[in-house]
C-alpha positions, 0 to 999 in steps of 0.5 A: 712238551718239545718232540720227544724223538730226539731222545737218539743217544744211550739214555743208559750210559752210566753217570755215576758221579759222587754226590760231594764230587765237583770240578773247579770252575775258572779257578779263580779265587771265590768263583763256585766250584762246578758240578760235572754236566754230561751229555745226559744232564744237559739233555734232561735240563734242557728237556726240563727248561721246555717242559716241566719247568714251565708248568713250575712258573705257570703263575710266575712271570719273572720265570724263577724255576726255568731261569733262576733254578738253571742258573744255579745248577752247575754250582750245586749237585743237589738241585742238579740232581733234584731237576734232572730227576723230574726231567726224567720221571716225566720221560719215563711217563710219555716216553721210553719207561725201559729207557727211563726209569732207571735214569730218574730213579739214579737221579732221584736217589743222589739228590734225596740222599744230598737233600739229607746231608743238607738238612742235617747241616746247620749252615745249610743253604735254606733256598737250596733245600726249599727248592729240591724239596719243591722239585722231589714232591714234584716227581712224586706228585708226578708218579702219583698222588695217592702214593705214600712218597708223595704224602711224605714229602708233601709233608717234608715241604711243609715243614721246610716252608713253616720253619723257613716262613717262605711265605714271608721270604723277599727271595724271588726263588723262594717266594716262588717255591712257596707258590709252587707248595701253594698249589700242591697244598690246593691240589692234595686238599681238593683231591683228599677233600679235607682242609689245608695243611698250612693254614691260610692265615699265613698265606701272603695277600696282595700289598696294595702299597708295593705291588700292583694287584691287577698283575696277572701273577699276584692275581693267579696266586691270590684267587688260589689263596681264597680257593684255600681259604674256601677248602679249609672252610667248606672241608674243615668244619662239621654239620653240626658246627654251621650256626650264625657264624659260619653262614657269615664266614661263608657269606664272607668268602662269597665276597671274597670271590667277587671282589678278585673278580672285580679286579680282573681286567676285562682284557685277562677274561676268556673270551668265548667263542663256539656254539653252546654245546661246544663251547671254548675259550681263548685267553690272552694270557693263559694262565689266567685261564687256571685262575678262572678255573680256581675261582670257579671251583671255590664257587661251586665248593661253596654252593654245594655246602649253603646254608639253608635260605636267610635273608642275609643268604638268600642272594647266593642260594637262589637257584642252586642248582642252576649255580652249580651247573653253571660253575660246573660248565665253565670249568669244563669248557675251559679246560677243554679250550686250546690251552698250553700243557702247563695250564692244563695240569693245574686243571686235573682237579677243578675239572674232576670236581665239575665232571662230578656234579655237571648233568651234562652227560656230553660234557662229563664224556668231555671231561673223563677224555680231557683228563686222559689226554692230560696223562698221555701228553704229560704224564701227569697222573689222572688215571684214579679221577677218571676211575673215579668218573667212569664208576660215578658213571656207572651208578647213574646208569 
């Protein structure tokens, strides 16, 4: 996040501007109309460029919601709003919240208001809605999971991504709101510990005819579809229902893992460095980082649910335990590793599960200050996990 003590201008100042109101752009003929950008917008576009919106891309190289959504605000008040909202939500969070507040909630209230114009127009522009419905479940997410906004338009995003089957888009700006959705869906699931909304039959799988499968975006993104195929697994089923066919499934999805494993290349692969008890990692490319961490957790899910020792098992469920605290320590020690605030938000979760079951009480300290540094440099809400941690805690001690 760039320094936030160039914030030297009136964040006050009124920008109350109707939301159908835009200003001619050129004036030429079938040129968009454009949306009126003040001083305060262009501050908080500019804030979301070099913040939130590189968090948005984190597995996206070709930059979709830093380059392709900016383009695209002047000529539309809806995704205008819907940014600067975000923007200013976060700054209310690790800035001024006097100063703030207000700002995001004026944004925010224009562009759900035009969000609702929009979706109940049957020429609706579906990019348009699918990415300010991206950018409003971001801002709740961002103030806080647990809250009902949140769930409300975590399920609003949804619905948007079913009906506009997003996830079967050529659209480079909607592909990448469902990826987006993608690590929401995985997020809200780990953190309710319940199955995924959206099933993971309909999530894309790398096309081995068009694309190339050890690009690091289409790997990030596919070990995030098996790590939703390993929640719906794990947190969908019953005890009672874990006959033949599930250790299959479970056996299945161990492969699964091993075989993305397999098509890393080495050079993505942290290298680590430091003694064991501090131990850390550097990644070329730090996205990849997440990525490890997402396979790591889908691991550890599925390592705590085994199926009791079978022949066709047994090569998974030696030394559980020593599993456990292995995946457990590797998630750790990867988010506490030199890593960019867009990695590290996607790791509030891997880690809370790690810190949960890791024996290392060290590491669990590590972990519990990790994920409050993560609130205070981003705003990013943690404070229920590491609640959550430090009464686990308690009953140990």
């Amino acid at each position: 996040m760039p320094v936030l003590d160039q914030i030297l201008f009136d964040a006050t100042k009124e920008f109350n501007i109707d939301r159908r109101r835009r200003v001619e752009g050129a004036g030429e003929k079938g040129k968009p109309q454009l949306t009126l950008i003040d001083r305060e917008a262009a501050f908080l576009l500019r804030t979301y460029q070099q913040g939130i919106g590189v968090w948005m891309d984190v597995f996206d190289s070709s930059l979709s919601y830093q380059h392709g959504l900016l383009t695209l605000v002047a000529s539309s008040p809806l995704l205008l709003y819907s940014t600067c909202a975000l923007a200013a939500r976060q700054l209310s969070l690790i800035s001024c919240a006097q100063t703030w507040t207000s700002v995001a909630e004026k944004y925010y209230g224009n562009s759900l208001s035009l969000l609702r114009l929009v979706l109940a127009d049957p020429a609706m522009d579906p990019q348009q809605a699918m990415v300010a419905s991206i950018l409003l479940s971001s801002y709740e997410l961002l103030k806080s999971p647990n809250h009902d906004n949140y769930h409300q338009h975590f399920r609003g995003a949804k619905s948007l991504v079913e009906a506009l089957r997003a996830y079967e888009s050529k659209n480079r700006l909607m592909m990448a709101s469902f990826w987006i959705y993608a690590r929401h869906e995985v997020g809200e699931a780990m953190n309710q510990e319940r199955p995924v909304m959206l099933k993971p039959a309909l999530w894309p799988r790398p096309d081995d005819s068009n694309t190339r499968i050890s690009d690091v975006d289409v790997l990030c993104n596919d070990v995030l579809r098996v790590c939703c195929e390993v929640i719906d697994f794990i947190f969908g089923s019953s005890d009672n229902g874990r006959g033949r066919k599930w250790v299959k499934e479970w056996l299945g999805l161990h492969l699964d893992l091993d075989g993305w494993l397999d098509r890393v290349p080495c050079a993505l692969n942290g290298i680590e460095y430091g003694h064991h008890e501090s131990r850390r990692f550097w990644f070329a490319r730090p996205a990849f980082a997440s990525a490890t961490c997402f396979y790591h957790v889908s691991k550890l899910f599925l390592t705590l649910h085994a199926p009791p020792s079978t022949k066709a098992a047994i090569e998974h469920t030696q030394d559980l335990d020593e599993q456990i605290q292995y995946h457990a320590q590797q998630i750790i020690d990867i988010a506490l590793s030199d890593l960019p605030e867009s990695v590290l938000v996607t790791l509030v979760q891997p880690m809370f599960h790690a810190a949960k079951h890791i024996y290392d009480l060290k590491r669990r300290e590590e972990a519990v200050r990790r994920l409050e540094q993560i609130r205070i440099q981003t705003g990013f809400h943690t404070e229920s996990k590491v609640q959550l941690l430090k009464s686990f805690r308690k009953t140990l001690s």
